[in-house]
N, C-alpha and C positions, 0 to 999 in steps of 0.2 A: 706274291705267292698265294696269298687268300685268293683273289679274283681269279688264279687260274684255276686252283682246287676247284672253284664255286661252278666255273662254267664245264668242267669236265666234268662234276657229277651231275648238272642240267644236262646234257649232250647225252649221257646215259643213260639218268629217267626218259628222256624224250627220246631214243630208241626203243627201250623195252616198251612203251608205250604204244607207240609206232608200231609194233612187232606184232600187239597184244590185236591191234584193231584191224591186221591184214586181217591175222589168226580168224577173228570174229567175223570176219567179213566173207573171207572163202569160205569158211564151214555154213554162213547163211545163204549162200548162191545156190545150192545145191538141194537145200533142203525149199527153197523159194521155186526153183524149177519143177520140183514134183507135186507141188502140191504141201500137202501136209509134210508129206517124207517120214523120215525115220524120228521117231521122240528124241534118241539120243541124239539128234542135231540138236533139238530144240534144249537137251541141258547142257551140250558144249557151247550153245549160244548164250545160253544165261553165265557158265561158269567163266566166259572169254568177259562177258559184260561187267560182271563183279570184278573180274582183275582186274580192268579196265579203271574200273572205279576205286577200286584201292588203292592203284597208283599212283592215281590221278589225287587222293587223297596224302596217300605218300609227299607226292610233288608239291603239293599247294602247303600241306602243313612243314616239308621241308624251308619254302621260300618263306615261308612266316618265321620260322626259329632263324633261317638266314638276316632276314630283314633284320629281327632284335638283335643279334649280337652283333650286327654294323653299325647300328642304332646304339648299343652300349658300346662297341669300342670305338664311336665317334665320342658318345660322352667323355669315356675315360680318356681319349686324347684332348677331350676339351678342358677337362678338369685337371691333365697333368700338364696341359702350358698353360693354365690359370697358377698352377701351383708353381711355375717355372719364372712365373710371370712375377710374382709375390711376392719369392725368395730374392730374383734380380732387385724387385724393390728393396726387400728388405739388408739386400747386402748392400745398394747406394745407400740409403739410410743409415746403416750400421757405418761406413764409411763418412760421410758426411761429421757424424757424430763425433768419428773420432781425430777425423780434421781440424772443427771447431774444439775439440778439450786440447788436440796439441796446442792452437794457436792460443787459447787462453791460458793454459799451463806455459807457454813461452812470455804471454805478455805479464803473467804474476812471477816471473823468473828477474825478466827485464825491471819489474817493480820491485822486488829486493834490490837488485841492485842496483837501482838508481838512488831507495830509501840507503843502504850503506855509503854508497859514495858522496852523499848529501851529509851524512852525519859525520865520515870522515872529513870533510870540508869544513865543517862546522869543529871537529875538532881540534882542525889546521887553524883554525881562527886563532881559536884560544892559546894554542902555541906559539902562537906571534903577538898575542895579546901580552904572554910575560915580558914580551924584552918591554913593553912600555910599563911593566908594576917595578915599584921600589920597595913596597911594601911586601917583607919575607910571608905572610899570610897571607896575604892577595895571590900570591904564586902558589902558593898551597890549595890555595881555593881553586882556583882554574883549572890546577891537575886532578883535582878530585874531579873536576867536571869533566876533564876530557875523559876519564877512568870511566865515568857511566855513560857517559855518547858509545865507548870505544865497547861497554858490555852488551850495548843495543845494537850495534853494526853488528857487534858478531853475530847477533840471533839471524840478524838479513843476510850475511853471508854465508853461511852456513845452510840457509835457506834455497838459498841461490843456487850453490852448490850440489842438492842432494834429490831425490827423483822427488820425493812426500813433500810438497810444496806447504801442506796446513800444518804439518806436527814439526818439532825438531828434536831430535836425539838429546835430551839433556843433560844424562851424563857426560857426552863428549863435549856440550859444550860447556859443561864448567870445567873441564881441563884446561880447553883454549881459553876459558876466560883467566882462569889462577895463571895459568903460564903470562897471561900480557900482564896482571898486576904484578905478580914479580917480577919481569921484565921493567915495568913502570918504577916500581921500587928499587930498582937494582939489587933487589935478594936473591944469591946464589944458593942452589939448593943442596950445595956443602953445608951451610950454615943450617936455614931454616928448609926442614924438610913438609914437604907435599903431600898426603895420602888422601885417594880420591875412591870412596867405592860409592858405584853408581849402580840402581837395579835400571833393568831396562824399561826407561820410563819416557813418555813422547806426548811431550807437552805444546799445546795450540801456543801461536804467538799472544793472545792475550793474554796466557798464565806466562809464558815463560819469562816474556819481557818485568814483570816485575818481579820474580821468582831470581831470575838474574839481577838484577839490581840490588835487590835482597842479600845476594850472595856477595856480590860488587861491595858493597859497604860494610858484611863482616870480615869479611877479608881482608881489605886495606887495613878498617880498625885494626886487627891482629899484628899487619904488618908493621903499622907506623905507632904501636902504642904495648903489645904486649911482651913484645922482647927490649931487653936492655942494651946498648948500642955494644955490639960484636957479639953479644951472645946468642947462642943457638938454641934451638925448640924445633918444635912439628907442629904442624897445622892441619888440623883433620877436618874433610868435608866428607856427607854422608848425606845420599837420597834414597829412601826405601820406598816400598807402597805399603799399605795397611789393607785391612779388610773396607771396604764401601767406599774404594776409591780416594782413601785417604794418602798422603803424600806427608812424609817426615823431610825437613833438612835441618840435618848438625852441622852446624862451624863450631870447632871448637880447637883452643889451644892451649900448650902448656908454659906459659909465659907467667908473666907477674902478675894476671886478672885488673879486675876493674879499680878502679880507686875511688869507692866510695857506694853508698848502692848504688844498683840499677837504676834507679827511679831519677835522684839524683845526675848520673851520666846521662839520662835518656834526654835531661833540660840542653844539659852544655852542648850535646852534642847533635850538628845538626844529620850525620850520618844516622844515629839510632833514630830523631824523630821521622828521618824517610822511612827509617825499616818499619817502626811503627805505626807509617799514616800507611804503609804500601800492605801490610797484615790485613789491615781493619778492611781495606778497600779488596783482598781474595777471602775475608772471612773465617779469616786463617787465627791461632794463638801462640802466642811468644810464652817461652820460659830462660830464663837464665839462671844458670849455677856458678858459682864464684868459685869452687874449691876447685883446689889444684890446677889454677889457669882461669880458662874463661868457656864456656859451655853453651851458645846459645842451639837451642830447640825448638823447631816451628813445625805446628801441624795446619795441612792445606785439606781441605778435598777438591778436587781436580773435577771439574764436570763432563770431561770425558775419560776416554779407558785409557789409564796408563802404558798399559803393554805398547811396544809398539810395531809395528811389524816391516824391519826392514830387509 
């Protein structure tokens, strides 16, 4: 459409041009025949001359403003397939990108679960290890051990399962984990009851994994030591945040409490000295209160943001 435009108003200047120079030309024949002739030849010849030269000034500064804006809308065609050009890159690139985070995000999926299925196997072990113990402790010991294999696999399957491959939901999973220890226990929750209030908190696997263990070994204790055989109680667990990223968890129960102090228990037992090597090693502090049951309280700070956002 441009290059028609362009050649039909050239075809126009270059008629009235044309037009301007017969004009000039017959009114000079005449006045050339006579002699000198009439003056007013001589100013229709200069005023035909001047138009002549206006147009012609017309024409030439027309193809110059022509020339530029071919000259810029070659630019801007050239800079809008530069920009066309760029974008193609940058959507392969954005692509590429997000090819490689699926296939890593698939291959650290793959690696929970293989890290789960590995620790389940290792659990299988030890389950087959009791039919060869005779000794009623040695059987004790080994189920303790599958109880914290089995609180580690959760953290990997859970992981496994959920899109946030680096946090886990830690509320939920100390449901699942209380729900296998009494399962483990065979505690019906007729008898001993459950309450579990969780803020929404989303812990990397290097806190959780001992934060769960932590919680693995109040728990059992409560189960296997604070109720009297058939008697009922409640077992309370509790994770909050604090101000500066601080992280609270209660286990606590209303059973028959410790038998003797803490300090004392913390020798015999080799559950409280995990809890206590597993503190010192997130930086974290222990309290326990004996009245009315058994109370214990750990403060963590968490080195990333608890919220979590699923």
């Amino acid at each position: 459409m441009i290059s028609r435009h362009t050649a039909r108003i050239h075809s126009i200047i270059f008629r009235c041009c044309r037009c301007a120079a017969a004009v000039l030309i017959m009114s000079a024949l005449p006045a050339h025949a006579v002699g000198n002739g009439n003056p007013a030849h001589g100013d229709i010849f200069w005023l035909f001359l001047w138009a002549i030269v206006f147009l012609a000034a017309i024409f030439f500064g027309y193809l110059r403003q022509n020339q530029m804006v071919q000259r810029k809308t070659a630019e801007l065609r050239r800079e809008l397939f530069e920009r066309q050009t760029a974008e193609k890159e940058l959507l392969a690139s954005d692509q590429e990108l997000r090819q490689s985070l699926a296939e890593k995000e698939s291959l650290l999926k793959e690696i929970h679960h293989r890290v789960k299925n590995n620790l389940q196997i290792v659990s299988s072990l030890l389950y087959l290890q009791e039919d060869y113990m005779k000794d009623a402790k040695g059987v004790e010991i080994l189920r303790e051990s599958q109880n914290r294999i089995k609180s580690m696999a959760l953290i990997h399957e859970q992981l496994y399962g959920t899109a946030d491959l680096a946090r886990i939901d830690f509320g939920r999973y100390i449901k699942g984990l209380a729900a296998n220890l009494f399962d483990a226990f065979g505690i019906y929750s007729t008898r001993i009851r459950l309450n579990v209030q969780a803020d929404n908190i989303a812990l990397g696997v290097d806190m959780a994994v001992p934060c769960g263990l932590i919680i693995n070994e109040l728990v059992s204790n409560a189960l296997k030591h604070a109720f009297l055989p058939d008697a009922s109680g409640t077992i309370d667990i509790a994770i909050h945040t604090q101000k500066a990223g601080r992280i609270t968890i209660v286990v606590a129960d209303d059973g028959i409490g410790l038998v003797g102090p803490p300090e004392e228990a913390e020798i015999k037992s080799l559950g409280l000295r995990l809890i206590d090597t597993l503190i010192a090693q997130l930086g974290g502090t222990l309290k326990v209160e004996v009245e009315n049951g058994t109370r214990f309280t750990i403060a963590l700070t968490s080195p990333e943001q608890p919220q979590k956002e699923f």
